[in-house]
C-alpha positions in Angstrom: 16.3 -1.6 -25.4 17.3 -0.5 -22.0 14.8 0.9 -19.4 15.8 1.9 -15.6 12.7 1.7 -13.6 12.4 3.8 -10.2 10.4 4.8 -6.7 11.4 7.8 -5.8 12.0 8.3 -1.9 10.1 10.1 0.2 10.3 11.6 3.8 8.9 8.7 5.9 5.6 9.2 8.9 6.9 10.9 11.9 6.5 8.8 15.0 6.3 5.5 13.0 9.0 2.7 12.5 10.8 3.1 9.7 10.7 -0.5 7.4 10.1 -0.7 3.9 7.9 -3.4 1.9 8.6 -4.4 -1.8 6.3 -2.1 -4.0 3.4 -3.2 -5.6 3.1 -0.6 -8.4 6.5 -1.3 -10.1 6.3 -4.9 -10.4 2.6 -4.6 -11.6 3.8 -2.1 -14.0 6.7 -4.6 -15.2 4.7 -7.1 -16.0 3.7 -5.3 -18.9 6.7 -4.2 -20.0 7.5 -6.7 -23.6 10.2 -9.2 -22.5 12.7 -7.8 -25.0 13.2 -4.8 -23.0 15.8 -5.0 -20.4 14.5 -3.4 -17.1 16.4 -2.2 -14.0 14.8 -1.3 -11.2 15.9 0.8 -7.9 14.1 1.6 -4.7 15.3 4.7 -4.2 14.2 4.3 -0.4 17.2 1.3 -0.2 19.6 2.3 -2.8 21.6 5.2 -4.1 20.2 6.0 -7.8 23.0 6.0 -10.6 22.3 8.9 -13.3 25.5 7.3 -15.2 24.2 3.9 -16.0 23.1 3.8 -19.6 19.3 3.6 -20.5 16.7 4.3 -23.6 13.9 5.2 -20.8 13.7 6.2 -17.7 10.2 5.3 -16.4 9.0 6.6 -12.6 6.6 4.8 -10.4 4.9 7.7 -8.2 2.6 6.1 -5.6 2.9 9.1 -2.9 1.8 12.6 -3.6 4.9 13.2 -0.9 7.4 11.3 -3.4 6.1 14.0 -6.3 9.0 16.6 -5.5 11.8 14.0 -6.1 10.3 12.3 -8.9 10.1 15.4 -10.4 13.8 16.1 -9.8 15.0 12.9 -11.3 12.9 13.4 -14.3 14.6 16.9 -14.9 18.1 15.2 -14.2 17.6 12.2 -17.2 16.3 15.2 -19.8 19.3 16.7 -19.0 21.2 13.8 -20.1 18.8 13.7 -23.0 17.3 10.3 -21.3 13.4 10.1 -22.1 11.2 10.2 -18.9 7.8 8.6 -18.8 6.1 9.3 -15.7 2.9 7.1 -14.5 1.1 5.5 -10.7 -1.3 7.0 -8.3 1.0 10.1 -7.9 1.5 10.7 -11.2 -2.1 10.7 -11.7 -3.3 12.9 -9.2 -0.6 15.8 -10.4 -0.7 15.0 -14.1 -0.9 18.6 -14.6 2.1 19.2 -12.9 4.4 16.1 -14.1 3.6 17.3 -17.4 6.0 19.7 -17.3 9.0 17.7 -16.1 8.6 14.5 -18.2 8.4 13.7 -22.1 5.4 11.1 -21.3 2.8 10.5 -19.1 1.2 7.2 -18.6 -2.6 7.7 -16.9 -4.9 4.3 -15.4 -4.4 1.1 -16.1 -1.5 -0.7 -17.8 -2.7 -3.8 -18.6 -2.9 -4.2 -22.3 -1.3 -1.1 -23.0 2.4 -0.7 -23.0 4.1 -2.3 -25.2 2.2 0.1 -27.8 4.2 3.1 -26.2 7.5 1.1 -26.3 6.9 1.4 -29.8 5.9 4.6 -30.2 9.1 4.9 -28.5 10.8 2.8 -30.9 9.6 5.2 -33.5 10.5 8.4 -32.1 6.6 9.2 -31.6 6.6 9.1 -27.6 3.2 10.7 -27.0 3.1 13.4 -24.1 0.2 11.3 -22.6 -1.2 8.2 -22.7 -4.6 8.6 -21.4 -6.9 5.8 -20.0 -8.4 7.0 -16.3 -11.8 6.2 -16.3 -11.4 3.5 -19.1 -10.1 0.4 -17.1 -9.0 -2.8 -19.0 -10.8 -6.0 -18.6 -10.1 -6.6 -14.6 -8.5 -10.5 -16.3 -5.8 -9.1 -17.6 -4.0 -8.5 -14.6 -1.9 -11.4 -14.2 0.8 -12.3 -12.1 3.5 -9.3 -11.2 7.4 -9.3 -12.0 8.8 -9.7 -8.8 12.1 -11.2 -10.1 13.0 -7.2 -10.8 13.4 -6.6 -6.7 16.5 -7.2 -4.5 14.5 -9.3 -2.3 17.5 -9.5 0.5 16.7 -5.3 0.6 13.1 -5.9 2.4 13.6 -7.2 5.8 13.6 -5.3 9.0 15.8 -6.7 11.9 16.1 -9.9 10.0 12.3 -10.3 9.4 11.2 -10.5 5.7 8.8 -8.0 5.0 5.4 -9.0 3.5 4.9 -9.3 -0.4 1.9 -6.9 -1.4 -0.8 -8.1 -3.6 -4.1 -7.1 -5.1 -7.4 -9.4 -5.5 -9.5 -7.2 -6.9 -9.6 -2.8 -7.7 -12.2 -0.1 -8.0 -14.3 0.7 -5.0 -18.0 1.4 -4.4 -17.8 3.6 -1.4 -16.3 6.7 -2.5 -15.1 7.9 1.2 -14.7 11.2 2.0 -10.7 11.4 2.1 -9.8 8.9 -0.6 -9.2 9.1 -3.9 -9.8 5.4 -4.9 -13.1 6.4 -6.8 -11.4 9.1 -9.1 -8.0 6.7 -10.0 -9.8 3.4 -10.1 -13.7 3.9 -9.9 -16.5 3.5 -8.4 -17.0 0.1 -9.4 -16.0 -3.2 -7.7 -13.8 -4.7 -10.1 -13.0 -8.1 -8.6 -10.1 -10.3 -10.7 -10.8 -13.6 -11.3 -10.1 -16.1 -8.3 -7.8 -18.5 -10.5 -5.9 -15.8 -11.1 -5.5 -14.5 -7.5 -4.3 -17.9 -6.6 -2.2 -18.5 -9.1 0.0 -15.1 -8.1 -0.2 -16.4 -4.1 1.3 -19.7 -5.5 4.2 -17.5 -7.6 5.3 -15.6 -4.7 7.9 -17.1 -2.4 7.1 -15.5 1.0 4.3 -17.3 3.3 3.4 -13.9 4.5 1.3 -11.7 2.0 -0.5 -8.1 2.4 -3.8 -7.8 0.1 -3.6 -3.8 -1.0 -7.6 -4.1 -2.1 -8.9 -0.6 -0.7 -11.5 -2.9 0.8 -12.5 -6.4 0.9 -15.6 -5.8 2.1 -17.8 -5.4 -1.2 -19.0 -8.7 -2.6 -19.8 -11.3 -0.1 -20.0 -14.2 -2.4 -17.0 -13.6 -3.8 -15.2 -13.7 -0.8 -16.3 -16.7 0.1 -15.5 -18.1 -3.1 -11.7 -16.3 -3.0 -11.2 -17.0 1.1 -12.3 -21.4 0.4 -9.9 -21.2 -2.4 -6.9 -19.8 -0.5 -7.6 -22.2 2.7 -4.8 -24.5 1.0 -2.4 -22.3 0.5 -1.6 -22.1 4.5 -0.5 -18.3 3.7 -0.9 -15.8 6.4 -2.2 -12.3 4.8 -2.7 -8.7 6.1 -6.0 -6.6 4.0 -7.7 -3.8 4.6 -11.2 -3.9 6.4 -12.9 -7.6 5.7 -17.0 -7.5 5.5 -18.3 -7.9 9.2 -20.3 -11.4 8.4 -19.5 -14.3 10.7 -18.8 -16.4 8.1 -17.1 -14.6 6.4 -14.7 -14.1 9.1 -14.5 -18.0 9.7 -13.5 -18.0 6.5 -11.1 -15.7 6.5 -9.5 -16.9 9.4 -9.1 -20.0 8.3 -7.4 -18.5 4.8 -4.6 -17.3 7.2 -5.9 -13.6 8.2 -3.0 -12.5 10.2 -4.2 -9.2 10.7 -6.4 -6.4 9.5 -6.2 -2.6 9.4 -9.4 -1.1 10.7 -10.7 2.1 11.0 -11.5 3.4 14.3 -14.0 6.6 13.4 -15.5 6.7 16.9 -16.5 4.6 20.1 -19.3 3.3 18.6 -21.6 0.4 19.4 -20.8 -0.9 15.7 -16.6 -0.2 16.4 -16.5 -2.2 19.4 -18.6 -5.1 17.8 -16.1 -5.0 14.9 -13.3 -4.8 17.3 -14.8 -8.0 19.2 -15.6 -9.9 16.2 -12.1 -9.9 15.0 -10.5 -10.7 18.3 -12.8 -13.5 18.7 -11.4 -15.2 15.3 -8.1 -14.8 17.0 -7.7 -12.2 14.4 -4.8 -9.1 14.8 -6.0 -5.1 14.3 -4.4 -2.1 13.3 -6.7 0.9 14.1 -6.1 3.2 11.3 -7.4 6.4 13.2 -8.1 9.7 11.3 -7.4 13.0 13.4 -9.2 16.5 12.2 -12.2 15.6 11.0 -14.6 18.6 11.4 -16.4 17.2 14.3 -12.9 16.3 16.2 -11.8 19.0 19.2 -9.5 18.2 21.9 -11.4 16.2 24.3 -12.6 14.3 21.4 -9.5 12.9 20.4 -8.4 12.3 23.8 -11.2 10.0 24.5 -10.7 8.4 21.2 -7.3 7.4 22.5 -8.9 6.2 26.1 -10.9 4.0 23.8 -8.4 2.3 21.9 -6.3 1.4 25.4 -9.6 0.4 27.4 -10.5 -2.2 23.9 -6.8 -3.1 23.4 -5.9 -2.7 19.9 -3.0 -4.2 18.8 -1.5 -1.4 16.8 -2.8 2.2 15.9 -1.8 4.2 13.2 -2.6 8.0 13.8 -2.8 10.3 10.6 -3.7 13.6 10.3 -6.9 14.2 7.7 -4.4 15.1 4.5 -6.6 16.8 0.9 -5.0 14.9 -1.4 -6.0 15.8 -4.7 -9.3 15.1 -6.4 -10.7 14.2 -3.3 -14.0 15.3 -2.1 -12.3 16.8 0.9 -10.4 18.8 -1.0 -12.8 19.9 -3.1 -14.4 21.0 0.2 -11.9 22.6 1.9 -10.7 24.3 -1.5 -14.3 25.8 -1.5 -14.0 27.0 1.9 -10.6 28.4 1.9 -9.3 26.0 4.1 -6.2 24.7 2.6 -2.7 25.9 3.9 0.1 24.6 2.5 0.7 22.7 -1.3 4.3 22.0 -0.3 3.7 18.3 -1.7 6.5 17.3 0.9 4.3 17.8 3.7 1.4 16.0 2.4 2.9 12.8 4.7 -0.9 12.6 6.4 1.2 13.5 9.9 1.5 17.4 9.0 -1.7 19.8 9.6 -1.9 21.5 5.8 -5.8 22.5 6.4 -7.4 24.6 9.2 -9.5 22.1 11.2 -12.7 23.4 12.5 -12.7 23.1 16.1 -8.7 24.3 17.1 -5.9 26.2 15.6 -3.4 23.9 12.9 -0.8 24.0 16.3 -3.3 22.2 18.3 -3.8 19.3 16.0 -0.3 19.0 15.6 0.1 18.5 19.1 -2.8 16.1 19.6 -1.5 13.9 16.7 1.8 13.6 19.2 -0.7 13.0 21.8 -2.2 10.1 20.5 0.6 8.7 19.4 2.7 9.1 23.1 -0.3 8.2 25.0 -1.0 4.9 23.3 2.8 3.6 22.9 3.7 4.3 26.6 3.9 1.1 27.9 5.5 -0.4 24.3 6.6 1.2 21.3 5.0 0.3 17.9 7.7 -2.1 17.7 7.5 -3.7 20.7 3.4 -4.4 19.8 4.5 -5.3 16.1 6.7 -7.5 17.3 3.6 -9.4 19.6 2.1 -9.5 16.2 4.8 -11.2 14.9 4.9 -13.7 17.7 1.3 -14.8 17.0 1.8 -15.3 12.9 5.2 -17.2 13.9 2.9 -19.1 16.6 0.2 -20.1 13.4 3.0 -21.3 11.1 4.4 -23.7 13.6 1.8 -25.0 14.5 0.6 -26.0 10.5 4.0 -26.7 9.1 4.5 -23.1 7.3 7.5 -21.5 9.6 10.3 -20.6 7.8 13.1 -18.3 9.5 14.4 -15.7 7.0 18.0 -15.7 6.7 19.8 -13.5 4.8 23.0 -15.8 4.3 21.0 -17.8 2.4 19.4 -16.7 -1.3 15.7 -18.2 -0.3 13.2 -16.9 1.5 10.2 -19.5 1.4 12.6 -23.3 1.1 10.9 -26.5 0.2 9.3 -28.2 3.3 11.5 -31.3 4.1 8.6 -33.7 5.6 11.3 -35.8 7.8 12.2 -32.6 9.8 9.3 -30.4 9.5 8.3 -30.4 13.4 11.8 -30.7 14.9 13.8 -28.5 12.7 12.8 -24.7 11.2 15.2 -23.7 8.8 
């Protein structure tokens, strides 16, 4: 049996560079798939998609509520062809209602455990129209390792710079934020995977540089300190969403390779600046993730907010525009109050107004989101500070031993260390 897996594109965030990582919801998918079914995979971001190339089942990975309107155009083309379409991920979920109508299956939650009783099905000639499991997660050890081998690895590098392997140490999330959706696709439960197996993936992967997609890392001290002493060996340098604001967790971290961490910048807080400082002084990166249209946000108030992240000298910022994505509390909000504007799926890319904020017309936000993001690159573009970023990770590996230039002549991308050469020469 025959089955092409695809990501659908999508239109890429205005203002920001334009690079592309190797997915994390295809290869976790994969894994699962039984090892007598042949798989091909395309990024439809990197590579043309071929209708022609025969296939039992075409299965699409829909992380982006923005990559919905393609993914529903290629499952229309393969029932066409009288190809079967299973549809499944975070976007899928979110607009189950709607994918309903464009594919033969839908695949909802979890997959651990679970799909090789819907190859069968298909097998059978039984295909159910859904598979059902949100809200009834498998046991969080059953995640093992992904299926990498299905990506083009010499596809993800930008300018000659391997891009970072994603990876996930634990899912569910106990703070149920106003904007995110985490609580209603994965719970509201911490759900951390066993530390073994955590390592065991790092070990599989053959990049040195790693990005933890854990909605937050920040929930269980002891187990990050348990998870951040085991990884110390590894000599892997990792990107994660906020890390708990404990000193020694921090040490920890740090020593585990932190390269850099996305942050959220709310306001100009006493408790953001101490955040801010903490992570700088563990010679720590930071991207300021920084939400624009809150209800308490007007004009002056995002142009201080942008003052503020020049006077403490972030590293990066990443400015979005507040987006109501699906079963999220904001929506539910906003839907109550009339507030929504647009359900064109294509411009829910989070740097589009598709609400009316509270304190200015939709024109002014828009405007203010160019703001911010002119005002803070204009002494160095985001690649320009990426790059500095770079520089210091590059600086880290030299110094213990881990530096490895990418080259795409060559089919490795992590080599064996030769210990005669490994301070005079960096392949």
């Amino acid at each position: 049996m025959r089955m092409h897996l695809i990501y659908p594109k999508w239109p890429k965030l205005e203002r920001q560079t334009e690079f592309h990582l190797p997915p994390h919801g295809p290869v976790v998918f994969a894994a699962e798939v039984p090892e007598d079914v042949e798989i091909t995979f395309t990024d439809e971001n990197l590579e043309p998609l071929d209708f022609d190339a025969s296939t039992n089942l075409a299965a699409l990975s829909v992380m982006l509520t923005c990559q919905l309107p393609r993914a529903l155009a290629i499952a229309d083309r393969y029932r066409e062809l009288g190809v079967p379409v299973i549809m499944g991920g975070i976007g899928t979920m979110l607009h189950a209602e709607e994918a309903a109508r464009h594919a033969d299956s839908l695949f909802l939650g979890e997959v651990e455990g679970r799909f090789a009783a819907v190859i069968q099905d298909l097998k059978e000639n039984r295909l159910r129209p859904v598979y059902d499991y949100l809200g009834a997660p498998p046991d969080i050890s059953l995640a093992g390792t992904a299926r990498r081998g299905i990506l083009k690895r010499d596809l993800y590098n930008y300018r000659g710079v391997q891009m970072v392997d994603l990876l996930h140490a634990s899912r569910g999330c106990k703070f149920n934020c106003m904007p995110c959706c985490v609580a209603y696709l994965g719970g509201k439960s911490f759900r951390p995977r066993p530390i073994h197996k955590v390592i065991a993936e790092m070990e599989s992967i053959a990049n040195n540089r790693l990005f933890f997609v854990d909605n937050s890392l920040a929930q269980d001290r002891e187990w990050l300190k348990d998870l951040f002493t085991a990884m110390i060996p590894l000599k892997r340098k990792w990107i994660s969403h906020p890390i708990m604001y404990d000193p020694e967790i921090l040490d920890l971290a740090a020593q585990a390779g932190c390269w850099y961490v996305y942050q959220a910048v709310i306001d100009d807080s006493k408790t953001i600046r101490e955040r801010i400082r903490m992570l700088k002084d563990h010679d720590i990166g930071i991207e300021g993730t920084i939400l624009l249209g809150l209800d308490d946000h007007d004009e002056s108030y995002i142009k201080r907010m942008v003052d503020f992240l020049l006077e403490v000298e972030l590293d990066m910022a990443e400015f979005t525009i507040l987006t109501p994505f699906p079963h999220t509390p904001i929506r539910e909000m906003f839907e109550q109050q009339d507030r929504i504007l647009s359900n064109n799926w294509l411009e829910y890319t989070c740097d589009k107004v598709v609400f009316q904020p509270k304190q200015m017309p939709p024109d002014t936000l828009q405007e203010l989101f160019h703001y911010a993001w002119d005002t803070f690159y204009a002494e160095g573009g985001p690649q320009l500070r990426m790059g500095n970023l770079f520089k210091k990770v590059i600086s880290k590996e030299m110094d213990d031993g881990t530096y490895r230039r990418y080259d795409l002549k060559r089919k490795r991308a992590f080599p064996k260390k030769n210990p005669d050469t490994e301070h005079s020469r960096h392949d």
